[in-house]
Structure formats: structure tokens, C-alpha cells
DSSP file (Angstrom, degrees, kcal/mol; ACC not computed):
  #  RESIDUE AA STRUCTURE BP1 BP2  ACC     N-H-->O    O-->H-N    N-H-->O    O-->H-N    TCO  KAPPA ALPHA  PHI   PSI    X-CA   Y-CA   Z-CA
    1    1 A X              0   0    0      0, 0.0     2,-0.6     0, 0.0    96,-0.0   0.000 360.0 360.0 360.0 125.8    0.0    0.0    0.0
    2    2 A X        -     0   0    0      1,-0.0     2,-0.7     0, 0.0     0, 0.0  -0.815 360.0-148.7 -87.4 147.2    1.2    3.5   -0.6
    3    3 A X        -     0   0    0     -2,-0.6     3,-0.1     1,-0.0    -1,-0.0  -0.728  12.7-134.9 -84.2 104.4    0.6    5.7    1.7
    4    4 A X        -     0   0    0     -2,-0.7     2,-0.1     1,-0.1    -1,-0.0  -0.222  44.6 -77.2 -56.9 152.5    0.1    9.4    0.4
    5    5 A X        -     0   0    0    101,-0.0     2,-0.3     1,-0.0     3,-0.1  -0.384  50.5-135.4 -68.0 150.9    1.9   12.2    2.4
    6    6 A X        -     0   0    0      1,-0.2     4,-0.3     4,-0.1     3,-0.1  -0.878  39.2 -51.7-129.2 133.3    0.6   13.2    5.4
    7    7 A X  S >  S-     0   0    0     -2,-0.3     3,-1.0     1,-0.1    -1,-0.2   0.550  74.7 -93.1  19.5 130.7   -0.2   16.6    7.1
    8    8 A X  T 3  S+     0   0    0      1,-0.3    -1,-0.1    -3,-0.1    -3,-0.0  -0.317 114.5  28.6 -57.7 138.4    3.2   18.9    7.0
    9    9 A X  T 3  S+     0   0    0      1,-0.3     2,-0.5    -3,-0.1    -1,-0.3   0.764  88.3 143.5  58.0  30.9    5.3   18.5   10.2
   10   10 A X    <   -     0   0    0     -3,-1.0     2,-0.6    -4,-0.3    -1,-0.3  -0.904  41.5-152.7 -97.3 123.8    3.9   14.9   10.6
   11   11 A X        -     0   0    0     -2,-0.5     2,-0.3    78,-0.5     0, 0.0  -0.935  15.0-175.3-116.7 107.9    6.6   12.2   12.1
   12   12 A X        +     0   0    0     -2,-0.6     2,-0.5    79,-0.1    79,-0.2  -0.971   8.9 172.5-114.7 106.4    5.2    9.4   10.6
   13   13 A X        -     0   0    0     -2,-0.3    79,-1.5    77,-0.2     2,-0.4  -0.969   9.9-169.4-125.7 139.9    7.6    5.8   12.2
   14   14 A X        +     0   0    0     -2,-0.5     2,-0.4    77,-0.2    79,-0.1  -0.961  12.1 160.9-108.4 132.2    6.9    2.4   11.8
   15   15 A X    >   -     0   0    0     -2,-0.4     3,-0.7     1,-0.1    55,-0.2  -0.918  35.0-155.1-159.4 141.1    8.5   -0.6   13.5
   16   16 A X  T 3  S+     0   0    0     -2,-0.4    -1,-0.1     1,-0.2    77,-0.0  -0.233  78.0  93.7-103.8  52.7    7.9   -3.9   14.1
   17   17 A X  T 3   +     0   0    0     -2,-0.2    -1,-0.2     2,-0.1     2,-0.2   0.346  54.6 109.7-105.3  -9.5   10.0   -4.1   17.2
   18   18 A X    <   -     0   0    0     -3,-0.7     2,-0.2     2,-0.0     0, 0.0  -0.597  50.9-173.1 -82.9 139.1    6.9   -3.4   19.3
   19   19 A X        -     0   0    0     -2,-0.2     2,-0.3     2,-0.0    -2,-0.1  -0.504   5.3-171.4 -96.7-179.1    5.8   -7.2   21.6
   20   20 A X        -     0   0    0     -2,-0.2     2,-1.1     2,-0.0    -2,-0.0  -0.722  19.4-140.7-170.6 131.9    2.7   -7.4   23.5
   21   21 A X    >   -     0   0    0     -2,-0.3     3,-1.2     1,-0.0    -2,-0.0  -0.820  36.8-104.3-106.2 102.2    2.4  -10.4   25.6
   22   22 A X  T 3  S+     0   0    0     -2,-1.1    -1,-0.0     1,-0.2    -2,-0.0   0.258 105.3  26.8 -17.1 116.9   -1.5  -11.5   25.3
   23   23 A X  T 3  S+     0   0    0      2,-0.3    -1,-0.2     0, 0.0     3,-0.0   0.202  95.4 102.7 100.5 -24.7   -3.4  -10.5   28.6
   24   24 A X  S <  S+     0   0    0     -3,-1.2     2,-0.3     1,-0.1    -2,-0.1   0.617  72.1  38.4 -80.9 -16.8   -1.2   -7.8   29.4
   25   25 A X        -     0   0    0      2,-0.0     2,-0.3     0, 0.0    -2,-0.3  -0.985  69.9-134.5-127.3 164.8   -3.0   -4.6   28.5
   26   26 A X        -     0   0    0     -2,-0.3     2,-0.3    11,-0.1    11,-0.1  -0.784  16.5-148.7-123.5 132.0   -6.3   -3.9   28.9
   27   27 A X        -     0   0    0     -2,-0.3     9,-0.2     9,-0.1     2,-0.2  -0.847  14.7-171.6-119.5 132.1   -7.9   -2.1   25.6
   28   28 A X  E     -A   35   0A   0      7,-1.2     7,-0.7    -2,-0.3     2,-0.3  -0.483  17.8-137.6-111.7-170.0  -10.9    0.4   26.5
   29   29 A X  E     -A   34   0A   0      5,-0.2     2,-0.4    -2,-0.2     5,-0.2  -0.954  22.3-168.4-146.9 171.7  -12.9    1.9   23.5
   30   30 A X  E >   -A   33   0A   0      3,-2.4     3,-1.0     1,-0.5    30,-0.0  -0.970  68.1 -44.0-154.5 146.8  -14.3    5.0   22.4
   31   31 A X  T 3  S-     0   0    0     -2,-0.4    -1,-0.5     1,-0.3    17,-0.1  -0.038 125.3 -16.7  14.7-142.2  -16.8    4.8   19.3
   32   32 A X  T 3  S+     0   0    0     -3,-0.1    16,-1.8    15,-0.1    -1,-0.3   0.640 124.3  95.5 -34.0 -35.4  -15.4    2.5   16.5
   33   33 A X  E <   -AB  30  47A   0     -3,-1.0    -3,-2.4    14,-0.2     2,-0.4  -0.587  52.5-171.0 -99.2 144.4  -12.0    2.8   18.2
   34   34 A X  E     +AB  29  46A   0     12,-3.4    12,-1.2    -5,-0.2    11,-0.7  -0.866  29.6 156.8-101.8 141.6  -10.2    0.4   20.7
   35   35 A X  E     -AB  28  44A   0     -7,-0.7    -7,-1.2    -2,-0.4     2,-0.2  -0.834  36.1-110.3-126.3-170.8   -7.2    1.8   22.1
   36   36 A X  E     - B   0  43A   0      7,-1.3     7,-0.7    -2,-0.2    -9,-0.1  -0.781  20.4-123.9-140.1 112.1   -4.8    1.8   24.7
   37   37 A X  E     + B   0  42A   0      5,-0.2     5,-0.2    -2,-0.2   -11,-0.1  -0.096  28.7 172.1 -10.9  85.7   -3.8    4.4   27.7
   38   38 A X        -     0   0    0      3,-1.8    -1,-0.1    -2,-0.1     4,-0.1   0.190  50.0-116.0 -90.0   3.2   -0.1    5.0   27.2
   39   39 A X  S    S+     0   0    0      1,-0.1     3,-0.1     2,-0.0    -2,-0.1  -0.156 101.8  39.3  85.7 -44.2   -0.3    7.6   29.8
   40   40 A X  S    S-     0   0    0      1,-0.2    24,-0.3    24,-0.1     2,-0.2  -0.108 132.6 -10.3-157.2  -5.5    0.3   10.8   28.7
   41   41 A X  S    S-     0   0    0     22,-0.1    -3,-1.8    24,-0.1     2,-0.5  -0.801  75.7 -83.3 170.5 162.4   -1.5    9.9   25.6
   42   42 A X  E     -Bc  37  65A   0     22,-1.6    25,-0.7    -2,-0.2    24,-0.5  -0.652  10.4-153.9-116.3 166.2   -3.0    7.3   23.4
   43   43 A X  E     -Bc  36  67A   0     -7,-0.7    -7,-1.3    -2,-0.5     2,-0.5  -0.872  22.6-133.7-120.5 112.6   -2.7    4.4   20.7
   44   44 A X  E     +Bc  35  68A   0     23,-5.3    25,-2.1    -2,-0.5    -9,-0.3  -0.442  30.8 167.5 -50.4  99.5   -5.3    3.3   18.3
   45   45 A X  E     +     0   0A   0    -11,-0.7   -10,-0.2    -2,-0.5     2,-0.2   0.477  55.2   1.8-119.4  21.8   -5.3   -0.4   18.4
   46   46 A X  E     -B   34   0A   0    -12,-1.2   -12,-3.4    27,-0.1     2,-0.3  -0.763  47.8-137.3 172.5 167.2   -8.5   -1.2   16.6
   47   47 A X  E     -B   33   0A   0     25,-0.7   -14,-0.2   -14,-0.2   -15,-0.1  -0.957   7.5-177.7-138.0 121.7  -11.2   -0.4   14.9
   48   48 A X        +     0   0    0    -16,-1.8     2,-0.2    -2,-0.3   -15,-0.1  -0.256  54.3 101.4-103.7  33.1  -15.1   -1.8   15.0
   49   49 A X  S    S-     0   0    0    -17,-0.1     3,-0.1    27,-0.1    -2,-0.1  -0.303  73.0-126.4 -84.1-169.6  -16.8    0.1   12.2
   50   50 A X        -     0   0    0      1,-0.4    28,-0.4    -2,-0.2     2,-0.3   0.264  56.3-107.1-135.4   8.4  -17.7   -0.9    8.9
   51   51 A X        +     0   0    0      2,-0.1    -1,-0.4    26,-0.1     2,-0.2  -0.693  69.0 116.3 122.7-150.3  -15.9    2.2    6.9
   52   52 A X  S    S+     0   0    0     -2,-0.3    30,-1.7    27,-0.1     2,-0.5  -0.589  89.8  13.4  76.8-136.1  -17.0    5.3    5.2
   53   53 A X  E    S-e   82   0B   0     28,-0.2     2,-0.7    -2,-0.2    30,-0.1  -0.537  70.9-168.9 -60.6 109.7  -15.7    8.7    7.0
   54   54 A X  E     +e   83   0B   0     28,-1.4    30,-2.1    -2,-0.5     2,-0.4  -0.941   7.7 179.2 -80.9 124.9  -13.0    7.4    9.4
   55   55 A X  E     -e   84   0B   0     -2,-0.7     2,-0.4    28,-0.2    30,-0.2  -0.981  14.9-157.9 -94.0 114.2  -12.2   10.5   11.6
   56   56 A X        -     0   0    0     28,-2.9    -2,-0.0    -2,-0.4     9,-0.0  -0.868  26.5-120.5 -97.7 150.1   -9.7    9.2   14.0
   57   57 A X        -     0   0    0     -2,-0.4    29,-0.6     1,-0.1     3,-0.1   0.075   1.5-137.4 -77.5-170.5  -10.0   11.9   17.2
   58   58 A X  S    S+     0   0    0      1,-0.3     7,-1.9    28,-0.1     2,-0.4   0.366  88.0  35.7-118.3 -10.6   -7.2   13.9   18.2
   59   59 A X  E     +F   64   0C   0      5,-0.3     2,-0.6     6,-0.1    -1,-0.3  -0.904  52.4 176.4-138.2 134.0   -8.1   13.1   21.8
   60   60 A X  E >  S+F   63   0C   0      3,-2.0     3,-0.9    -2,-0.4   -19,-0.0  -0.898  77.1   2.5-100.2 102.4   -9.4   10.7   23.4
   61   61 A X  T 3  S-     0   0    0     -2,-0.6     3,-0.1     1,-0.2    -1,-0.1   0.515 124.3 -66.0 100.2 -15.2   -9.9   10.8   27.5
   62   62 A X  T 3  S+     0   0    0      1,-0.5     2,-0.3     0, 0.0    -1,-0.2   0.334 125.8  99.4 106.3 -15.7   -8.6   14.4   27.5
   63   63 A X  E <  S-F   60   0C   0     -3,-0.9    -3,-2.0     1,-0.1    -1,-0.5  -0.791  75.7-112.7-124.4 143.1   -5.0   12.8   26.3
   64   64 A X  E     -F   59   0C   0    -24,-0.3   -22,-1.6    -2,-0.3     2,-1.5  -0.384  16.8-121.0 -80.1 164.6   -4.1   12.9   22.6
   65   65 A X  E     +c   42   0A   0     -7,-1.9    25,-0.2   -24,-0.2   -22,-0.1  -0.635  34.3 164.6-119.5 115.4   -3.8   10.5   20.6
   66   66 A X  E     +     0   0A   0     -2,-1.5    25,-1.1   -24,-0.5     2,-0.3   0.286  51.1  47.8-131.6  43.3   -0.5    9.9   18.8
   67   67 A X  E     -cd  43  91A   0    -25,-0.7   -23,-5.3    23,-0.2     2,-0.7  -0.872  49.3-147.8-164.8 176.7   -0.4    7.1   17.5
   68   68 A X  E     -cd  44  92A   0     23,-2.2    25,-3.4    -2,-0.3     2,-0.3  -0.905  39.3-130.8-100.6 116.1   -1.8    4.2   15.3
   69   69 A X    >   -     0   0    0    -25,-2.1     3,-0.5    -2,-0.7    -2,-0.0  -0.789  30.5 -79.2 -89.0 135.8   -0.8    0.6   16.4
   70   70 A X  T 3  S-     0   0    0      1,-0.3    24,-0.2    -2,-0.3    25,-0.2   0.276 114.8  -2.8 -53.9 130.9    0.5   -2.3   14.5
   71   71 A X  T 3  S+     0   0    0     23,-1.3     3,-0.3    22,-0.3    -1,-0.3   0.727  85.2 149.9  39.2  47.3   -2.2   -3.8   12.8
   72   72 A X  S <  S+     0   0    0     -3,-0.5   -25,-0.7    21,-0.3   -38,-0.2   0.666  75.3  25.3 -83.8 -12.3   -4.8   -1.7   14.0
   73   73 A X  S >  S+     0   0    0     23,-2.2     3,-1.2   -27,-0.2     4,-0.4   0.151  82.3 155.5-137.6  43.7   -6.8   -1.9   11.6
   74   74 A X  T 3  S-     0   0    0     -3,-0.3    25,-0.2     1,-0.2    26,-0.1  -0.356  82.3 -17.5 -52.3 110.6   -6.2   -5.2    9.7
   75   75 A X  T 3  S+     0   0    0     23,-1.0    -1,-0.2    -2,-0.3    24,-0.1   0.259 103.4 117.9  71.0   1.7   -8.8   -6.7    7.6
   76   76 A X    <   +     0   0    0     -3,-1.2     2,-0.6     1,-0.1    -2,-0.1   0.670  65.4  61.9 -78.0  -7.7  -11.4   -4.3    9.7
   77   77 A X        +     0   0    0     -4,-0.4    24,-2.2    22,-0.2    26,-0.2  -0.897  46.1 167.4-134.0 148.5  -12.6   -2.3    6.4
   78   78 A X        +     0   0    0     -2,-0.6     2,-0.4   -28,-0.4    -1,-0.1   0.342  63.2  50.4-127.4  13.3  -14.3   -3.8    3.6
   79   79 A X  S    S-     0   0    0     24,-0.1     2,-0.6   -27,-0.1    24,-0.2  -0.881 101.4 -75.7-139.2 164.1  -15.7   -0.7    1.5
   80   80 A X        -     0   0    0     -2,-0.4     2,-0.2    22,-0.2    24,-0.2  -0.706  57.7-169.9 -81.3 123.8  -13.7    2.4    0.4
   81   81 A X        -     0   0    0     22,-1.2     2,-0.3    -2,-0.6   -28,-0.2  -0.399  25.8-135.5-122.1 164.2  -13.1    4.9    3.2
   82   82 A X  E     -e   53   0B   0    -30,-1.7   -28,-1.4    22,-0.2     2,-0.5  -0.712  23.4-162.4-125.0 139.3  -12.0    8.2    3.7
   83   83 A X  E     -e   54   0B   0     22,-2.1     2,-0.9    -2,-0.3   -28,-0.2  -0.828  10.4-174.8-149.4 115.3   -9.4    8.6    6.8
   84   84 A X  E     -e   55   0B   0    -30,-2.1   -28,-2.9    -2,-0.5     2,-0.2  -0.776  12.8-167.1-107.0 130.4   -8.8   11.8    8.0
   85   85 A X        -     0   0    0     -2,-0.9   -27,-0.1   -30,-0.2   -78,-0.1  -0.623  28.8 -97.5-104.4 141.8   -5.8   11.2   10.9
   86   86 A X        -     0   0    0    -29,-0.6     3,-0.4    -2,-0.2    -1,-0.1  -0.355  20.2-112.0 -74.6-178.0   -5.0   14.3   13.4
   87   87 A X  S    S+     0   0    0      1,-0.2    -1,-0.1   -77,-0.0   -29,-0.1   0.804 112.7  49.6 -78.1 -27.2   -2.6   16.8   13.4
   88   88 A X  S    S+     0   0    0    -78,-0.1     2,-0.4   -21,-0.0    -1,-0.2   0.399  74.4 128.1 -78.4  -8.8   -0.8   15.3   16.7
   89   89 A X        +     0   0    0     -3,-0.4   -78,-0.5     1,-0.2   -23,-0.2  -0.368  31.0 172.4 -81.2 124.6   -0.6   12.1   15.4
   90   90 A X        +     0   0    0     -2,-0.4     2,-0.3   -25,-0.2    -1,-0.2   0.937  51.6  30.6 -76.3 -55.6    3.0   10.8   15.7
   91   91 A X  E     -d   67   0A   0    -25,-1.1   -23,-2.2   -79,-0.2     2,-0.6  -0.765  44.9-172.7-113.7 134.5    3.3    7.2   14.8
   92   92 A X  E     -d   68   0A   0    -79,-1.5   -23,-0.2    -2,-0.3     3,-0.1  -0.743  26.5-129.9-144.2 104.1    1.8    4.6   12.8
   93   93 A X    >   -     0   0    0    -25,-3.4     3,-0.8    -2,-0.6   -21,-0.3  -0.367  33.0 -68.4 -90.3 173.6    2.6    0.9   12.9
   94   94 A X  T 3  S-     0   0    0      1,-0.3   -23,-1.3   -24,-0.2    -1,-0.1   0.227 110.8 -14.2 -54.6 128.2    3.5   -1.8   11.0
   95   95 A X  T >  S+     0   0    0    -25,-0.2     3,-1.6    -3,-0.1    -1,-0.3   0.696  72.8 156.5  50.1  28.0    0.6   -2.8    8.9
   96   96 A X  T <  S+     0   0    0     -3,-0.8   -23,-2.2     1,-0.2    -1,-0.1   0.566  75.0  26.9 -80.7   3.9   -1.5   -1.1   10.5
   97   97 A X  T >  S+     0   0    0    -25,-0.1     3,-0.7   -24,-0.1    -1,-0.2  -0.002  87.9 141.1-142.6  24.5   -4.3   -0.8    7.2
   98   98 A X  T <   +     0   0    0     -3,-1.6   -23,-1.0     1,-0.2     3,-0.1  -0.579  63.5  13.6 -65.0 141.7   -2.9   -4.0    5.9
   99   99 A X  T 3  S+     0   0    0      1,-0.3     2,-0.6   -25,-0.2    -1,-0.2   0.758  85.6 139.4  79.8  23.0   -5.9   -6.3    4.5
  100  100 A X    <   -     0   0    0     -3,-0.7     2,-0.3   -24,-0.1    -1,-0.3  -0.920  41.8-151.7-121.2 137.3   -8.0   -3.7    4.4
  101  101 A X  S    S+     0   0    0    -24,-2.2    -3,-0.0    -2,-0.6     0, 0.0  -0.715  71.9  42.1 -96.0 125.4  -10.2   -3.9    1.1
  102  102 A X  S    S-     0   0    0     -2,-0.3   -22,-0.2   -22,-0.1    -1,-0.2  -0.079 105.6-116.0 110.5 -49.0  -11.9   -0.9   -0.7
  103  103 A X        -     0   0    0    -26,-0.2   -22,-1.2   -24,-0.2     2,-0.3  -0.029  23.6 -83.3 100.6 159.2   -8.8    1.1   -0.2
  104  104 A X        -     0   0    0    -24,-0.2     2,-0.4    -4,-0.1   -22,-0.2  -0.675  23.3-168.3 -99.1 169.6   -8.0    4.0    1.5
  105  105 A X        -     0   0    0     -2,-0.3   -22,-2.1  -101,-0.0     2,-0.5  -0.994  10.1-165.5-136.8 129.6   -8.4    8.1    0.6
  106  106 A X              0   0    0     -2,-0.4   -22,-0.2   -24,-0.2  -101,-0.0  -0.997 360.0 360.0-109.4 118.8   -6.3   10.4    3.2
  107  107 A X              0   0    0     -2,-0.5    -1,-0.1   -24,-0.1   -23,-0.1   0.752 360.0 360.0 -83.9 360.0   -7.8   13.9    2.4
């Protein structure tokens, strides 16, 4: 997938260095999105919609959201979607809109 360029002054890193050992953090949700509490801000680490306008917040909880997590939304969209990302958003991991069908549009 290419990824189109993304918002000016956007640090966009991917790495598949990240583990998570099953049972060990606890994923809350917030509309369509699952994430997780990183403290000081949060990481999208899936998504339970069915597509169209994705808005991913910029905050969630009061804490912002900077990033997207490795495979966070894999195989989860099956029509062609729109995904409008915030400005704060740091990170985006590995594969994280692999499998996903329909395609994506960043506007």
C-alpha cells in the first residue's frame, strides 16, 4: 500500500519491534475505536466500524492521541473509506491498514 503524504510536520515511524504479551494490557474503546492508555497519551489499536468517514479523534480521554498501532486496523474495512488522521498524530505501525479492502483516501 502507498501511503500518500501526510499533514506537514507529521513524524510518521513504523517498526515492528513493538511485543505485547497476550493478557497484558487492557484495551478500553471509544466509538469505533479500541485503544490503549499510554499515559500521557493514546494508541489506536483497533477499529469496529464498517468504513465510510473514518475521523480518528485527536483526543481521546482528555489525552491525545498519537499514534496508530501495529495492525490496528487489519482486515477491519471492507468498502472504500476516507481517513482523516489528526494533526498530533506521531506514529503509525506496521501494517497497521494491511488487508483492508476498498482502499483508503487520506484527504
Amino acid at each position: 500500500m502507498n501511503l500518500p503524504s501526510l499533514s506537514q510536520g507529521m513524524l510518521v515511524a513504523c517498526s515492528s519491534l513493538v511485543c505485547f504479551v497476550p493478557g497484558s494490557i487492557q484495551a478500553d474503546t471509544s466509538g469505533d475505536f479500541v485503544y490503549e492508555d499510554l499515559g500521557k497519551s493514546i494508541m489506536i489499536t483497533g477499529y469496529t466500524g464498517s468504513g465510510g468517514a473514518i475521523v480518528i479523534p485527536e483526543y481521546i480521554s482528555d489525552k491525545p492521541v498519537r499514534a496508530i498501532g501495529d495492525q490496528a486496523f487489519w482486515n477491519e474495512v471492507t468498502t472504500s473509506s476516507t481517513l482523516q488522521l489528526p494533526d498530533n498524530l506521531a506514529s503509525i505501525g506496521d501494517r497497521a491498514f494491511a488487508g483492508c479492502r476498498g482502499g483508503y483516501r487520506i484527504p
